[in-house]
N, C-alpha and C positions, 0 to 999 in steps of 0.2 A: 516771609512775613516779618513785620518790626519785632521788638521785645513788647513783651508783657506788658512792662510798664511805660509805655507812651503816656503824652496825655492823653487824658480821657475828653473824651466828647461826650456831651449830652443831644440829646433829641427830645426837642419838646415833641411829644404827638400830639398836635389839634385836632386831628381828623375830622369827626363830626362832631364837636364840643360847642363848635362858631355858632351849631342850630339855626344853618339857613341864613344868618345876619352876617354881611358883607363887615361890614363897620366893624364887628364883633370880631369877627377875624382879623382885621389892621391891629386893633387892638391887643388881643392877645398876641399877634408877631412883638410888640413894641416891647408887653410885657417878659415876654420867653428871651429877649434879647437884653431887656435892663437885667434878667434874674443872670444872667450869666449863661444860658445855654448855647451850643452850638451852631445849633439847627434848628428851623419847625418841620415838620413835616403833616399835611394834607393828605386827602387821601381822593383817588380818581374812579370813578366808577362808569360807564356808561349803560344807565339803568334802561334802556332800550332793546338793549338786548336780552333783556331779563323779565320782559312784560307778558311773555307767555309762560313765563315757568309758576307752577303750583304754588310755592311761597309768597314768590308776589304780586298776584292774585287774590290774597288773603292777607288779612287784619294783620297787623302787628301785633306779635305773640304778650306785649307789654302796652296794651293800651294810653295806661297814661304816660308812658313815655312818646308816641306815636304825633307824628307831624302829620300824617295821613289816612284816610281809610281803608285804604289799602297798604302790603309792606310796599309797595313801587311806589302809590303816593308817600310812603314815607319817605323812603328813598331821592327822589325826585326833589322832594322838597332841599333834602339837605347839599343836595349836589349844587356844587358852583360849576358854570361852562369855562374853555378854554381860555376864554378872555379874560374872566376873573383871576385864574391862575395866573395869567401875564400880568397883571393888575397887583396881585399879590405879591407874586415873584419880584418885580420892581419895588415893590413896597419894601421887601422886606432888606433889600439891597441900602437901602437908604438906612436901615437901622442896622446894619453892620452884623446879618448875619444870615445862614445859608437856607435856603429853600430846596424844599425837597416833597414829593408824594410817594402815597405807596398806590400803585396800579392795579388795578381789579378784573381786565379784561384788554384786548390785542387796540379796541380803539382807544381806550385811556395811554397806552403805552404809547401810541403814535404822538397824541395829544403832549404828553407829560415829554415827550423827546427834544419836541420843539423848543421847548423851555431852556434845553443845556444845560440842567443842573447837575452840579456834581459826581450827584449819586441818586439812583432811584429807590424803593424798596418794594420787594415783592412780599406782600403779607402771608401770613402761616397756610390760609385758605388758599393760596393761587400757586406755591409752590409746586404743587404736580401737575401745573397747567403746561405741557410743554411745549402748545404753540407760541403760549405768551412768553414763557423761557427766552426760546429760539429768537422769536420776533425782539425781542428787548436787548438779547447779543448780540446781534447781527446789524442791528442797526442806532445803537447808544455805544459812546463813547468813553462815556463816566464807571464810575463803581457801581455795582448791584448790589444791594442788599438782601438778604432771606433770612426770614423768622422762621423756625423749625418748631414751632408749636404742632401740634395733633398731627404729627409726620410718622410716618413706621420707619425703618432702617431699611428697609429697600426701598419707601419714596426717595428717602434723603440717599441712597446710594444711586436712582434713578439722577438726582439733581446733580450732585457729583459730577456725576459721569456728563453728564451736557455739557456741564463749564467746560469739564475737559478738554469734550469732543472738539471745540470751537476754541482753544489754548484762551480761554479766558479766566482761567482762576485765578489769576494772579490781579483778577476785579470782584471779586464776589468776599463779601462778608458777611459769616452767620454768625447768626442771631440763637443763642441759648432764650427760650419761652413757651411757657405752658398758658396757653388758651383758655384761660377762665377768668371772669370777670366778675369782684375782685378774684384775686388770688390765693388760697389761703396758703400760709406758710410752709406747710407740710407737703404741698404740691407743686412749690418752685425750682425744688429741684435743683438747685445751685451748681452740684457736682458734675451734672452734664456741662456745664462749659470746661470740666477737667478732661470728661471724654471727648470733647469735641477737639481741644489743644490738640489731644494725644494723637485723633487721627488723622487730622488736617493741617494742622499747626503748621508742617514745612511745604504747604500745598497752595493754600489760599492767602488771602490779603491780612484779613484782620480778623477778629470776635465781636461778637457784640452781645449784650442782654436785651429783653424786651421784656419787661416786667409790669404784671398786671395788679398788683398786690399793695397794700399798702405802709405808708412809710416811708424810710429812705436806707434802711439799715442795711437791707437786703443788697439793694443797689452796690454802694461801700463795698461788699463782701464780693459783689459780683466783679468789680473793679480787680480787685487785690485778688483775685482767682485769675482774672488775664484777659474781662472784657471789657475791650477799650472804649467801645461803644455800649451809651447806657441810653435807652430810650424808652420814657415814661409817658403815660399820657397825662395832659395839661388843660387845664380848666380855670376859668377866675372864681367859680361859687361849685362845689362840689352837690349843690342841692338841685344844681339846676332841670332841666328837663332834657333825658335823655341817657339814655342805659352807660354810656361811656364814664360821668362826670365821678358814680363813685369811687371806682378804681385809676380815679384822674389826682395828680397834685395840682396844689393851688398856689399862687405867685410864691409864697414862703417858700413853702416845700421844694421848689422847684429852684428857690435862691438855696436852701439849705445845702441841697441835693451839691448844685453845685462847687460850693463853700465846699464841702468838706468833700468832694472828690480828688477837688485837687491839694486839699491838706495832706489827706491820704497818697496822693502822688509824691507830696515833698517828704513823707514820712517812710513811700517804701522802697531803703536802701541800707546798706550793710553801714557801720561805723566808719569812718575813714580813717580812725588811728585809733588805740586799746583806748586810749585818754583823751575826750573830746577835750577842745577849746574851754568848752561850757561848762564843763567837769572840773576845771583846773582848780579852779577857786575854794569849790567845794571837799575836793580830795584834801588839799591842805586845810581843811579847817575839821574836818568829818572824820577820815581815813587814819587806821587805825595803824600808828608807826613800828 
């Protein structure tokens, strides 16, 4: 694994922020690439195979949030097809920055593969999905991502051990993040990305955060702890319609985030002599002889 301090990468998460408008999402890629981020990243789902299950079947638990009358017509609603994603994907190349989804199930994975992007990510929910695991090493080339949100220590020992099984860890980056939308401070938990160094550190690719809270402080701290990868979710109006948007940044927040990640980059390092340069002036005018 690199050092601690690499640059840092940002991850815009659009996911479902776009709210079904195509246009919406060109949009925000344009804007997640002027703020300085690295990446957007999407998210894939194939709500098909999810049309007999009891939840979506039934209303959306947040009505006025809800695109459908059912949670599948919600669903449904928000999903772009594979074409879109190619369509996106292209788009976002033209503005000078990386494309990426997170995969929801084995036919999204096939789908999002096509693509050849970078890196994929697996969300906190699909992580002890081990056919979609399997199916996503065995046949992507790029980096894998995993969010360890609502995991026990034996799922995440279960996920581990896969990478291993298939000598792929040397592609897999987790994700330090607690699953609540917003976040509150007291439940982010910072300090698991010091447990996660300690016991994967010389094992896997890289760290990352996935933070659902609000701000950008946290982020900063999350950085300077050893996660190189920061990914927040992103939105143009935090009002807008849809459960995601409040625990979303908005163009600012999302220029801030950047700005001062990488200030914090050029800031964490040892002095390089007792007497800076920039000291010099000041010692002979201040320092007491």
């Amino acid at each position: 694994m690199k050092g601690s301090y690499s640059v840092p990468r940002v991850i815009a998460e659009i996911g479902c922020n776009h709210m079904g408008d195509f246009d919406l999402a060109k949009k925000m890629i344009t804007k997640a690439s002027d703020c300085g981020a690295y990446a957007v990243k999407f998210q894939k789902r194939c709500v098909e195979e999810k049309i007999n299950d009891e939840i979506y079947l039934n209303p959306h638990p947040n009505k006025m949030h809800s695109f459908g009358s059912t949670y599948y017509e919600h669903r449904k609603f928000l999903e772009f097809d594979i074409n879109q994603h190619k369509e996106l994907e292209k788009f976002a190349r033209t503005k000078n920055i990386e494309y990426s989804c997170s995969v929801w199930d084995v036919t999204s994975v096939n789908e999002i593969i096509s693509l050849n992007p970078k890196f994929i990510k697996v969300p906190s929910a699909c992580n002890n999905n081990l056919k979609l695991l399997e199916k996503l090493i065995l046949n992507f080339s790029g980096d894998i991502h995993v969010s360890l949100g609502m995991t026990n220590k034996q799922e995440e020992n279960v996920l581990f051990e896969t990478f291993r099984k298939y000598n792929s860890l040397n592609r897999l980056v987790l994700y330090s993040c607690t699953s609540s939308y917003p976040c509150k401070f007291e439940d982010v938990s910072l300090l698991e990305i010091n447990r996660i160094k300690e016991k994967y550190e010389n094992h896997i690719k890289d760290i990352g955060f996935s933070g659902h809270h609000l701000g950008i402080a946290v982020d900063i701290a999350s950085y300077a702890l050893g996660a190189n990868w920061i990914e927040r979710h992103f939105t143009l109006d935090r009002t807008f319609k849809g459960t995601d948007h409040i625990a979303s940044l908005e163009p600012t927040g999302l220029r801030k985030l950047c700005r001062d990640l990488h200030a914090t980059k050029q800031s964490l390092k040892y002095k390089d002599s007792d007497i800076l340069h920039c000291e010099v002036s000041q010692r002979k005018k201040l320092k007491f002889n």
